[in-house]
C-alpha positions in Angstrom: -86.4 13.8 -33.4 -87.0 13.9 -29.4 -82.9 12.6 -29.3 -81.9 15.4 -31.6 -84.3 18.2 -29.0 -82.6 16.4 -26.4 -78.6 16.6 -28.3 -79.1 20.3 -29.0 -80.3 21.2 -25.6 -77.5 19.7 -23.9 -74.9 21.1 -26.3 -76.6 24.9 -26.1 -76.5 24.3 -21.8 -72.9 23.3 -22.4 -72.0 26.2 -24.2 -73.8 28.7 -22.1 -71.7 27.7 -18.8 -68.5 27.7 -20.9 -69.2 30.8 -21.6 -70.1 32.0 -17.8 -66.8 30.0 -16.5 -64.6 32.2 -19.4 -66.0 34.9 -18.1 -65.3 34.3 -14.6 -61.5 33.9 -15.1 -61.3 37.3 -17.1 -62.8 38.9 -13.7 -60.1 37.4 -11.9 -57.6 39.2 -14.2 -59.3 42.7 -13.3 -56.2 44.3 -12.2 -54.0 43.8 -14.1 -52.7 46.1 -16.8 -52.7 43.9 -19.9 -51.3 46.6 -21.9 -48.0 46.8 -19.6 -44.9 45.1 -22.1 -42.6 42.6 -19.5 -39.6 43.5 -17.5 -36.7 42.5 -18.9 -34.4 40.2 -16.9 -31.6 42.7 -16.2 -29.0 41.4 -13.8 -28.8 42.6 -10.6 -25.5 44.1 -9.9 -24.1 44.0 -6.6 -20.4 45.5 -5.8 -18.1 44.4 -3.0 -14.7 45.4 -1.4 -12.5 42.6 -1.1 -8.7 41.5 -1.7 -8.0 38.9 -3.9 -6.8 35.6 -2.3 -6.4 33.9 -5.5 -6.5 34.7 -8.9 -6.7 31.4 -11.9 -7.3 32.8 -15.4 -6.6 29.5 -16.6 -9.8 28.0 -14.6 -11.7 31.8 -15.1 -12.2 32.2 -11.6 -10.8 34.3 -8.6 -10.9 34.0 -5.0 -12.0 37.1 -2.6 -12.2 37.5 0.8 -14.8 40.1 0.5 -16.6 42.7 3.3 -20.1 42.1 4.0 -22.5 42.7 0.9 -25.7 45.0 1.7 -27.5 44.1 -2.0 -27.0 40.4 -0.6 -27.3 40.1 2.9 -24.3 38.4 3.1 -21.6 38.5 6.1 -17.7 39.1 4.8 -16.7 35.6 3.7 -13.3 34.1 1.7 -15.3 32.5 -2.0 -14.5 32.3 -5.8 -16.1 33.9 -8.2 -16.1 33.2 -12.0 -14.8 36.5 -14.0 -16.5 37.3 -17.3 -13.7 38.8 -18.8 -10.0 37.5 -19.0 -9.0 41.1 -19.4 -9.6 41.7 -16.1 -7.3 39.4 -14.5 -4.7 42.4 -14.9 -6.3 43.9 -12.0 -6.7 40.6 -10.1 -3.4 40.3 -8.4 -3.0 38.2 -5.4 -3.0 40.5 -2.0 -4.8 43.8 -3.7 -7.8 45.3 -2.2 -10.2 45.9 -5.1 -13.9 47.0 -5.7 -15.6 44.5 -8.1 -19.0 44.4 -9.5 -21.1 41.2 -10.0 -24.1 39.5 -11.0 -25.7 36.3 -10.1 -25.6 34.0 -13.7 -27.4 30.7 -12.4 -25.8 29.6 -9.7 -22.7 31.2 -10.3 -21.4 34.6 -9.3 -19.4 36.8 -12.0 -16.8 39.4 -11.7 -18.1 41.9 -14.2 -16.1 44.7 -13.5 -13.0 45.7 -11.4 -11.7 49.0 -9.9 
């Protein structure tokens, strides 16, 4: 009898500073607004003025020596860049200066639209 006093006070204690320690972490979650529904990921889109240095729909990707990029913080520079769309490799021609849109997919940057 004294083990089972001794059992059902421990067990009671236990429960009791569970309690106090769930409790605790709700506080820490005071400020936040757990009615608010999540962001979705959109893509960033960033646009750049550039002429295309290379253009290989066969390998999806062009090449543009592009002006700096504000959205980026990035300095003009000569990279590739995959392109979502075959379609637009009608407008990717070697020597044009063009305005493209892109997003960042991963680590890869994609031509998402041409003007």
């Amino acid at each position: 009898m004294k083990k089972f006093a001794i059992i059902t006070v421990t067990v009671a204690s236990m429960l009791a500073s569970g309690s106090i320690l769930a409790q605790q972490k709700m506080d820490d979650m005071k400020g936040m607004d757990m009615g608010a529904k999540p962001v979705a990921s959109a893509k960033t889109t960033h646009v750049a003025l550039a002429v295309v240095k290379k253009a290989d729909p066969k390998a999806g990707t062009v090449t543009l020596a592009h002006e700096p990029i504000k959205s980026m913080n990035w300095p003009a520079m000569t990279m590739a860049f995959k392109v979502k769309d075959k379609m637009l490799f009608d407008q990717l021609t070697e020597g044009k200066k063009v305005e493209v849109e892109f997003v960042q997919d991963g680590k890869d940057y994609v031509v998402t639209k041409v003007k």
